[in-house]
C-alpha positions as CSV (number, residue, x, y, z in Angstrom):
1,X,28.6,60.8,178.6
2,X,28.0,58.9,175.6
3,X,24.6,57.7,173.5
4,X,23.8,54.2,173.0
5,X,21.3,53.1,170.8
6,X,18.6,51.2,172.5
7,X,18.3,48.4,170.1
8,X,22.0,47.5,170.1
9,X,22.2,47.3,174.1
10,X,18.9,46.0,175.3
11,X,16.5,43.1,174.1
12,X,14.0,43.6,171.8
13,X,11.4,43.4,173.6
14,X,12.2,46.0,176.0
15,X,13.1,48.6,173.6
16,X,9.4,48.0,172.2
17,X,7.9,48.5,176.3
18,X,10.2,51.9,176.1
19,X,8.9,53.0,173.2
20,X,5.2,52.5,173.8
21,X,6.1,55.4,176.7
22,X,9.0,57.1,175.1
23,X,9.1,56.8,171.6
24,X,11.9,58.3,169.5
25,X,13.6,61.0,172.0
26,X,16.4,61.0,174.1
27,X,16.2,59.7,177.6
28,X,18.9,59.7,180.2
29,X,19.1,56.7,182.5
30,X,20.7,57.5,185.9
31,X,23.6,55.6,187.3
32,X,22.8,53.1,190.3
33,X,23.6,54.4,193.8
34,X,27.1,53.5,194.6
35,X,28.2,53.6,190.6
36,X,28.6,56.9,190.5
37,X,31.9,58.3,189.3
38,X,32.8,61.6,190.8
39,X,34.1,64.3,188.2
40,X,36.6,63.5,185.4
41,X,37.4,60.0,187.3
42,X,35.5,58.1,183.3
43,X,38.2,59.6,181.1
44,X,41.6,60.4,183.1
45,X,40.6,64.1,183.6
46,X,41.0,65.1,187.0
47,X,44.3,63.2,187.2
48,X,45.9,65.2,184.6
49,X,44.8,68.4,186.0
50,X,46.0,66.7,189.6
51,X,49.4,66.2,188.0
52,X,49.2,69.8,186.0
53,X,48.3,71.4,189.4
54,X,51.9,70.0,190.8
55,X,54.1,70.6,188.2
56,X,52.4,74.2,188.9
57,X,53.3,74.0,192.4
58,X,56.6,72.6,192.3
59,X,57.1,75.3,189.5
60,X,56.3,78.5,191.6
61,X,58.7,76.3,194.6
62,X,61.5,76.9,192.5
63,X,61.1,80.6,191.7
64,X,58.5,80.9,189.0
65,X,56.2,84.0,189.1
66,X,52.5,83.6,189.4
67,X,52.5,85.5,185.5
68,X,55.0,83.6,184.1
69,X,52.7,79.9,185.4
70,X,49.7,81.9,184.3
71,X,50.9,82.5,180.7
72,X,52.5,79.0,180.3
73,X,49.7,77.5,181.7
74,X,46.9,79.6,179.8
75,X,45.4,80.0,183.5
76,X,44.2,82.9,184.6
77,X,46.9,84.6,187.8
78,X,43.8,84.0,190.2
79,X,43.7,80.3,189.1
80,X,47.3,80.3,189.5
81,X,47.1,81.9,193.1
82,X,43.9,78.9,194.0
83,X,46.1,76.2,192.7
84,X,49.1,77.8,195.0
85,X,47.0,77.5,198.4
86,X,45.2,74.2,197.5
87,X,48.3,71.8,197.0
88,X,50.3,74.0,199.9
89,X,47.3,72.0,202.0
């Protein structure tokens, strides 16, 4: 999530309503229902751990240890084992 200053996105005369009830804090505006994005979907996140998850799989299909994906992957051999069982679904 990123900060936006008021004054650059919204018409002056809102920004003055705003700060007659919130002046000079931070406030977090919440998406609409229907816009929100579901985890890492904003900056490409949870398909590189999608693809990283694969090239796990497909690595431990072709005779790869748990330890050895756990130290090339920095992951933990339980994280290892999770990401196993999840893409064999």
């Amino acid at each position: 999530m990123g900060y936006k200053k008021a004054c650059d996105v919204l018409p002056e005369e809102l920004v003055a309503l705003i700060q007659d009830y919130f002046d000079g804090d931070y406030l977090y505006i919440p998406r609409k229902r229907g816009n929100k994005l579901s985890w890492g979907e904003k900056n490409g996140t949870r398909i590189a751990m999608e693809a990283r998850d694969r090239r796990i799989y497909r690595s431990y299909m072709d005779g790869l240890s748990k330890e050895q994906l756990a130290e090339e992957y920095h992951l933990s051999i339980k994280s290892i084992e999770r990401v196993i069982y999840k893409q064999k679904d």
